[in-house]
Z-matrix of the N, CA and C atoms (Angstrom, degrees):
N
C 1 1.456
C 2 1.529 1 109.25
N 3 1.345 2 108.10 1 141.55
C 4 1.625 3 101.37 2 -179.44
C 5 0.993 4 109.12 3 -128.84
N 6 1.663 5 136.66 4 125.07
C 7 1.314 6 158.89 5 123.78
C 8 1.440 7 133.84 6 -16.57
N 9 1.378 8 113.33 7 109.30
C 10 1.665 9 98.69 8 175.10
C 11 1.319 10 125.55 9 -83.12
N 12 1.285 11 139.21 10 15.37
C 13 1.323 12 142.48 11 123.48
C 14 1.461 13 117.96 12 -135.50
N 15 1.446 14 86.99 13 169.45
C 16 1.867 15 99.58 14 -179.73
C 17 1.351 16 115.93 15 -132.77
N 18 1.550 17 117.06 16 110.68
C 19 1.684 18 110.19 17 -145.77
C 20 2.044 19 88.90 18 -100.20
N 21 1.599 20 110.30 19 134.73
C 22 0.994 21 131.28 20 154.22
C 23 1.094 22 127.46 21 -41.99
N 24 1.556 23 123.01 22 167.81
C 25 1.335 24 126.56 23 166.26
C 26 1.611 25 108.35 24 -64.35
N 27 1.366 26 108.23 25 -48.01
C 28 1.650 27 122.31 26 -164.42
C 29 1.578 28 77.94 27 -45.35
N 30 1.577 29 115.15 28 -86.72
C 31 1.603 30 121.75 29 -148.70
C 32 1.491 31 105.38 30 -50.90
N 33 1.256 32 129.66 31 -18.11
C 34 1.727 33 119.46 32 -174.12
C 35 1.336 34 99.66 33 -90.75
N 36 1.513 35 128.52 34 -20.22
C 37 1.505 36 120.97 35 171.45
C 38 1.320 37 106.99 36 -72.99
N 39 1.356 38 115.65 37 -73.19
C 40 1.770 39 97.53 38 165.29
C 41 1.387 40 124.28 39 -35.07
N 42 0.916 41 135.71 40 -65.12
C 43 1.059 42 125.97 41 178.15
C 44 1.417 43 122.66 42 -48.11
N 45 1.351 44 130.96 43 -33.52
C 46 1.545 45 125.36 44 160.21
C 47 1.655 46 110.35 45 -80.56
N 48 1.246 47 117.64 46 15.27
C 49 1.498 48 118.76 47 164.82
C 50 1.178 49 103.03 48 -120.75
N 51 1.186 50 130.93 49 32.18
C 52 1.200 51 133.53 50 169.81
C 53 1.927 52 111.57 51 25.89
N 54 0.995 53 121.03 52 38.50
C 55 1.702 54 135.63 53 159.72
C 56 1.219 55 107.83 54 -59.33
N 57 1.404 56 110.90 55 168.37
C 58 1.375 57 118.37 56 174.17
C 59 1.321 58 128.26 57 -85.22
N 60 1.605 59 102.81 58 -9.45
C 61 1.937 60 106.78 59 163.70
C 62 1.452 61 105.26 60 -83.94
N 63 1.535 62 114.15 61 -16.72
C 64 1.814 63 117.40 62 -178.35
C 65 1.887 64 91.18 63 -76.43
N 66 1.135 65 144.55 64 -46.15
C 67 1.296 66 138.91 65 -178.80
C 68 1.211 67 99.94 66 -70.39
N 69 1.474 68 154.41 67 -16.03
C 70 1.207 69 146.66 68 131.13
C 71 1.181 70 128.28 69 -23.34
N 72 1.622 71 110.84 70 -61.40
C 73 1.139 72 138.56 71 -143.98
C 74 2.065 73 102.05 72 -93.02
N 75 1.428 74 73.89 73 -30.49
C 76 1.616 75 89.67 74 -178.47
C 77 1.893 76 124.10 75 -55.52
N 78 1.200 77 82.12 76 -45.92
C 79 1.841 78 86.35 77 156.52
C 80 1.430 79 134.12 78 -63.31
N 81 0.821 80 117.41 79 -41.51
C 82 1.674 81 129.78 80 158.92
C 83 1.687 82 110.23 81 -55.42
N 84 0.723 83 108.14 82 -64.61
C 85 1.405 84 137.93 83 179.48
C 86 1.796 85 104.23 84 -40.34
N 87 1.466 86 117.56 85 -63.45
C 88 1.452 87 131.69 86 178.58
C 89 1.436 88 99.34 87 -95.42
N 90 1.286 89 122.99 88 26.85
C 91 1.775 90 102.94 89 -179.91
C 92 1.799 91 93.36 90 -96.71
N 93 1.285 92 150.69 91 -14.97
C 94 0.773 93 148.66 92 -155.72
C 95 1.488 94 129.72 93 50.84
N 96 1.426 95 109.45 94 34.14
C 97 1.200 96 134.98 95 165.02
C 98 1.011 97 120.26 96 -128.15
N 99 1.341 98 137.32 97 50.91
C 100 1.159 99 127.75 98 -166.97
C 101 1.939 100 96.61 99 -158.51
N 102 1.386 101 116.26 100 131.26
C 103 1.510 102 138.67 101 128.43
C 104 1.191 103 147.48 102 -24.47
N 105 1.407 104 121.89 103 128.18
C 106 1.337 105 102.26 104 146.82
C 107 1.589 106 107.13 105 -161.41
N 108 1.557 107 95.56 106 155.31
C 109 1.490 108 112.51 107 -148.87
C 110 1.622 109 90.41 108 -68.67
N 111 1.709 110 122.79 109 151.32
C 112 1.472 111 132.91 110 145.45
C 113 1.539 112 100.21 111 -28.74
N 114 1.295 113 123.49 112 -53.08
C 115 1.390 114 116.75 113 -143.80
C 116 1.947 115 115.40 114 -74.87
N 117 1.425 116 75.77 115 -22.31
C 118 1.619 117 100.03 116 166.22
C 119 1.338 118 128.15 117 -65.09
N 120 1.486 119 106.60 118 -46.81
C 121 1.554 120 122.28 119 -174.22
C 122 1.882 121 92.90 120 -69.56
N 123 1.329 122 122.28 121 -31.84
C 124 1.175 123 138.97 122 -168.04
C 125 2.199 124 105.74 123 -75.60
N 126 0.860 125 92.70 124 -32.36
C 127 1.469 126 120.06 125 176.98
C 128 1.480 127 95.26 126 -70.73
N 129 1.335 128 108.05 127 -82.31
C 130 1.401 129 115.57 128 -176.92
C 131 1.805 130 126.53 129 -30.17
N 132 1.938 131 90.92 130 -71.03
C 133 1.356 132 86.80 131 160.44
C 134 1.313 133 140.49 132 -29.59
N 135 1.148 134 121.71 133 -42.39
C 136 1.594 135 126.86 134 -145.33
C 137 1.416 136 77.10 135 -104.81
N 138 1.625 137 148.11 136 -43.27
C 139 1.265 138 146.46 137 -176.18
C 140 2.015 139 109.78 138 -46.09
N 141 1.222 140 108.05 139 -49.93
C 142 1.359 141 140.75 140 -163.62
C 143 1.535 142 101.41 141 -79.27
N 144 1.321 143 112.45 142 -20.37
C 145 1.823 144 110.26 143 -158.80
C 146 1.687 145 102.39 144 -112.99
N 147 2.205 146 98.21 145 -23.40
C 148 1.498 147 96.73 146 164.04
C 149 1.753 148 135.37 147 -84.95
N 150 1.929 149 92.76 148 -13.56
C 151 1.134 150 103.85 149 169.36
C 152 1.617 151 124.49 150 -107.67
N 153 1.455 152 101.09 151 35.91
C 154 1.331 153 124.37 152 -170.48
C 155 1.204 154 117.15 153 20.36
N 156 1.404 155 134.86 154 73.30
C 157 1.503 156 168.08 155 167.48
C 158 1.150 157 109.38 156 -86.37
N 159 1.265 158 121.65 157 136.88
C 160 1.635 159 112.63 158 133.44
C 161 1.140 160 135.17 159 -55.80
N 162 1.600 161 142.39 160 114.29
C 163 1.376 162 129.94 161 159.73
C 164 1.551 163 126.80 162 -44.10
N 165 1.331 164 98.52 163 -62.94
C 166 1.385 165 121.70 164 -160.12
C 167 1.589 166 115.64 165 -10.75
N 168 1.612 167 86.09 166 -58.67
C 169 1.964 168 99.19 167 -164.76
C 170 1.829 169 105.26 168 -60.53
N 171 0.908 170 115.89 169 -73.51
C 172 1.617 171 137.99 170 142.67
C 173 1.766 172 102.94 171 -0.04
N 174 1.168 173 136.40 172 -57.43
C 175 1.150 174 170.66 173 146.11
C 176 1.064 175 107.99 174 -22.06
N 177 0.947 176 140.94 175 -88.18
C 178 1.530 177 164.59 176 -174.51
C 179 1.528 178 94.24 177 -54.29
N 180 1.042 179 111.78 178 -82.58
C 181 1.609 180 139.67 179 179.49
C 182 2.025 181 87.76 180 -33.95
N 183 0.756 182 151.12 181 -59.90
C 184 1.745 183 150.51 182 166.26
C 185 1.454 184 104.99 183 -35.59
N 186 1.572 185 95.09 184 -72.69
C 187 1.786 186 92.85 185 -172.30
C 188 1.600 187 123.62 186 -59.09
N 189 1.629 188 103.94 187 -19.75
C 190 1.226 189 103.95 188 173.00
C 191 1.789 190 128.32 189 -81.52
N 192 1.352 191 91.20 190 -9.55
C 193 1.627 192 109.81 191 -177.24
C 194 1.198 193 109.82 192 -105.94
N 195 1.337 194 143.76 193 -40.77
C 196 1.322 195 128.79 194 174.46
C 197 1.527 196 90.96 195 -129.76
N 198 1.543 197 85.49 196 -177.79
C 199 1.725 198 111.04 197 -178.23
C 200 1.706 199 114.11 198 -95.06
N 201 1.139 200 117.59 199 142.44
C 202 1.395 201 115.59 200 -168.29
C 203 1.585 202 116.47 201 -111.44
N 204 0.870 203 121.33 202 110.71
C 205 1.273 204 159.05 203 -121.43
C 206 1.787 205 93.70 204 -109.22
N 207 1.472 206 130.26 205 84.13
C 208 1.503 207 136.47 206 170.18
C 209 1.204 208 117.58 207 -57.44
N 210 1.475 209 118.51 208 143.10
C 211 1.829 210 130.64 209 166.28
C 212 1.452 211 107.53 210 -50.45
N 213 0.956 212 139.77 211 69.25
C 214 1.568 213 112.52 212 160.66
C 215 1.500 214 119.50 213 -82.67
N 216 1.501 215 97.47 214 -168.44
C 217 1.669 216 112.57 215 178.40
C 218 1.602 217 109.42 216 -73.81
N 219 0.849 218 122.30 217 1.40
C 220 1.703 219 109.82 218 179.30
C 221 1.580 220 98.68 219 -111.88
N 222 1.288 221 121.15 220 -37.26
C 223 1.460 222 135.33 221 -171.19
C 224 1.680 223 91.86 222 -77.93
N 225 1.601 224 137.75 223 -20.59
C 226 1.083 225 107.84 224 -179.73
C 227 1.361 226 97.86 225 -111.14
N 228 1.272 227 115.19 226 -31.95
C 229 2.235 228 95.09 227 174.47
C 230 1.569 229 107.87 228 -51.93
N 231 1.157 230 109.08 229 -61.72
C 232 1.615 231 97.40 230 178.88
C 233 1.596 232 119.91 231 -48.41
N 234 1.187 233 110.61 232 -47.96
C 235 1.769 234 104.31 233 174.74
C 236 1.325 235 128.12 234 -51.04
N 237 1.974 236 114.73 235 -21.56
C 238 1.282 237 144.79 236 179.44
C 239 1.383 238 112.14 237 -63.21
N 240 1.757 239 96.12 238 -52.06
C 241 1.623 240 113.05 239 -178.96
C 242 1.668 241 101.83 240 -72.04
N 243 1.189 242 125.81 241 -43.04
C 244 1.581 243 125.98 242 -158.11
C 245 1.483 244 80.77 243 -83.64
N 246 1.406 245 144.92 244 -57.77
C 247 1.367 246 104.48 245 176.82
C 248 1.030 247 149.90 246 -78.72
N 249 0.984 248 127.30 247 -3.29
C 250 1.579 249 145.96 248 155.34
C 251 1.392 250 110.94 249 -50.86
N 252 1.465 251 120.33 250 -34.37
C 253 1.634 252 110.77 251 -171.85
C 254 1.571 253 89.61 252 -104.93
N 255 1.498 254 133.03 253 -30.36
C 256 1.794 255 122.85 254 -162.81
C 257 1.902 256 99.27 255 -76.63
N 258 1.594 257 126.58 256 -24.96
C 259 1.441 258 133.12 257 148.98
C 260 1.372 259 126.51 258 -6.16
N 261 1.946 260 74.09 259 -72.42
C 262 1.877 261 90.63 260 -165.69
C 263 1.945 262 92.73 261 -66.66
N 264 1.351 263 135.90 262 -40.11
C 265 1.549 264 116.18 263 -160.89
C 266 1.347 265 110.86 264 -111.63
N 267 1.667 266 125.56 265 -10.17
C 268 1.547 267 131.72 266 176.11
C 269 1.407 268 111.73 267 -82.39
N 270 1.042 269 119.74 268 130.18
C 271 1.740 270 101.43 269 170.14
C 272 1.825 271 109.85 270 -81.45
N 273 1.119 272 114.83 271 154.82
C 274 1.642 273 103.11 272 -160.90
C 275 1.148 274 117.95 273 -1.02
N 276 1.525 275 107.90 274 87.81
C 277 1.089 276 153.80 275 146.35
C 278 1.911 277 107.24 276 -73.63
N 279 1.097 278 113.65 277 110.86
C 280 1.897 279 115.40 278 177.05
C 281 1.082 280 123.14 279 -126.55
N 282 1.613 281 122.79 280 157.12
C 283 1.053 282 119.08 281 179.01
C 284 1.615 283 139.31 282 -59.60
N 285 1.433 284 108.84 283 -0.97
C 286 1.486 285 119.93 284 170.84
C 287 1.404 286 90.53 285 -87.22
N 288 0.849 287 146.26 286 -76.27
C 289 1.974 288 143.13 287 -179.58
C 290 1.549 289 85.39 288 -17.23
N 291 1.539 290 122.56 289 -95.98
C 292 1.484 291 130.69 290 -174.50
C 293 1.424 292 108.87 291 -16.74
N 294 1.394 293 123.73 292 -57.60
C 295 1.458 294 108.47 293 -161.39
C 296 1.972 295 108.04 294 -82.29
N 297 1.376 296 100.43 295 -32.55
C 298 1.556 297 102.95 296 170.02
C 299 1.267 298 114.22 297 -56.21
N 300 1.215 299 126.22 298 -48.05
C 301 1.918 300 134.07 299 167.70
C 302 1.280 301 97.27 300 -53.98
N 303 1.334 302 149.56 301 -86.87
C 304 1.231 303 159.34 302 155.76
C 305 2.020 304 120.73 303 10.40
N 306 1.466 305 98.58 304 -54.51
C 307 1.325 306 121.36 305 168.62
C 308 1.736 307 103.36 306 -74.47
N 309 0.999 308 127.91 307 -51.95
C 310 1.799 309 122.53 308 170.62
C 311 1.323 310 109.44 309 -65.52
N 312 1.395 311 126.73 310 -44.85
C 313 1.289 312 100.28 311 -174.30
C 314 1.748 313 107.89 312 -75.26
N 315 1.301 314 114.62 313 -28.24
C 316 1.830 315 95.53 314 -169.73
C 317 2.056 316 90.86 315 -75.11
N 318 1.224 317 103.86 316 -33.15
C 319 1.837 318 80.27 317 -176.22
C 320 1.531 319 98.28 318 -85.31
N 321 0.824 320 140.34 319 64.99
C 322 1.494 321 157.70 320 171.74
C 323 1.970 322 94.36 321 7.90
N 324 1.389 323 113.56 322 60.80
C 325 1.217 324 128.00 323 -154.30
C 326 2.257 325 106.18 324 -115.48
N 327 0.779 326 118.03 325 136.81
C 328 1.370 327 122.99 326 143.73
C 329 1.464 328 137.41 327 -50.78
N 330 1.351 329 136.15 328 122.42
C 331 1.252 330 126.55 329 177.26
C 332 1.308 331 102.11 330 -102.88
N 333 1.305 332 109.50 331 142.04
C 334 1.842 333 135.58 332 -173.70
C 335 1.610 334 95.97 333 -111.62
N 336 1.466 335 105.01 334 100.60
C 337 1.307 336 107.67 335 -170.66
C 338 1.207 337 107.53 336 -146.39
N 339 1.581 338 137.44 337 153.19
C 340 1.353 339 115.40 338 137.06
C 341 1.641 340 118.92 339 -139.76
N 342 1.355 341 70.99 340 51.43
C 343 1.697 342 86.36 341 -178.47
C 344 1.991 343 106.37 342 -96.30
N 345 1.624 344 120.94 343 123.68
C 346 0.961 345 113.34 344 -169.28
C 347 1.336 346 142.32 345 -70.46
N 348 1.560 347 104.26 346 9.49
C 349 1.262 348 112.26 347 157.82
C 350 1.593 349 119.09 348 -46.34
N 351 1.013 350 91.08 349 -37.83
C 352 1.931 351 98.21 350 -154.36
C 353 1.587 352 101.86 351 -101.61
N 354 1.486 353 124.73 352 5.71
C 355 1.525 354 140.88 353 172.67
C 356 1.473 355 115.79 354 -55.99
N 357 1.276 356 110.65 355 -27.66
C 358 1.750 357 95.96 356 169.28
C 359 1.508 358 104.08 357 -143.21
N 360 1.685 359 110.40 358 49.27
C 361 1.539 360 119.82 359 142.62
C 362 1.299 361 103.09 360 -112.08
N 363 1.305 362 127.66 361 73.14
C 364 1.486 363 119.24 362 156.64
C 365 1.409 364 133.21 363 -69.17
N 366 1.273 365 117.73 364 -8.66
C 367 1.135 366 110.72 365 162.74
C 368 1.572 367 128.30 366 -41.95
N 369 1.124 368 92.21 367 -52.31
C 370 1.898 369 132.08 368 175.07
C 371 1.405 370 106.79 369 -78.31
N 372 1.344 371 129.20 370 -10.55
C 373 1.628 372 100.62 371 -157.23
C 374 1.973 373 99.30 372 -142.95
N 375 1.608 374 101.46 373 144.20
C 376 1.819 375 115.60 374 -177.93
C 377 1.244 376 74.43 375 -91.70
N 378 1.069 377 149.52 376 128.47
C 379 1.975 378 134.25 377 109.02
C 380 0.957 379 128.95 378 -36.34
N 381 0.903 380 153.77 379 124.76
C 382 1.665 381 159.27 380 -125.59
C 383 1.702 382 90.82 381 -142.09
């Protein structure tokens, strides 16, 4: 199934800080077309557990808004290849970037981001 965007960690933090890239982000976000990778929710967690938060609500509120988007074998060779080459020219450049790029390009998808990794793949990328 393919998605016309795939919202980041960056854009779901704004967006639960209600900022003005989260009112950006917010359209994507409520269009009911939109993703988001495991690796994200995985992001999130660990974000939420260092700033001793609750997930849950936040949580819920994701799965109920977009579709969540699994690791497979095609989503991780390609994420393998995209990080291996985004390394050599991103400065920490990581493998959660790779598999989120990875997940948009096979769902021939947009990333809702504005995290600057992803600043001069526009092909791939909303800036928020």
């Amino acid at each position: 199934m393919s998605y016309e965007f795939i919202v980041d960690s960056y854009a779901w933090v704004e967006y639960f800080k209600g900022s003005k890239q989260g009112e950006i982000a917010k359209k994507f976000i409520e269009s009911k077309t939109s993703a988001t990778s495991v690796i994200t929710i995985a992001e999130l967690s660990e974000k939420y557990q260092r700033e001793s938060k609750s997930f849950e609500e936040d949580f819920n509120f994701i799965i109920s808004q977009t579709k969540i988007i699994q690791l497979d074998i095609e989503i991780a060779l390609l994420a393998g290849k995209i990080n291996n080459e985004n390394k050599k020219k991103i400065k920490n450049w990581g493998m959660a970037d790779a598999i989120i790029l990875s997940s948009a390009k096979i769902n021939k998808s947009k990333v809702v981001t504005g995290d600057e990794h992803f600043r001069n793949l526009d092909s791939v990328m909303i800036n928020i």
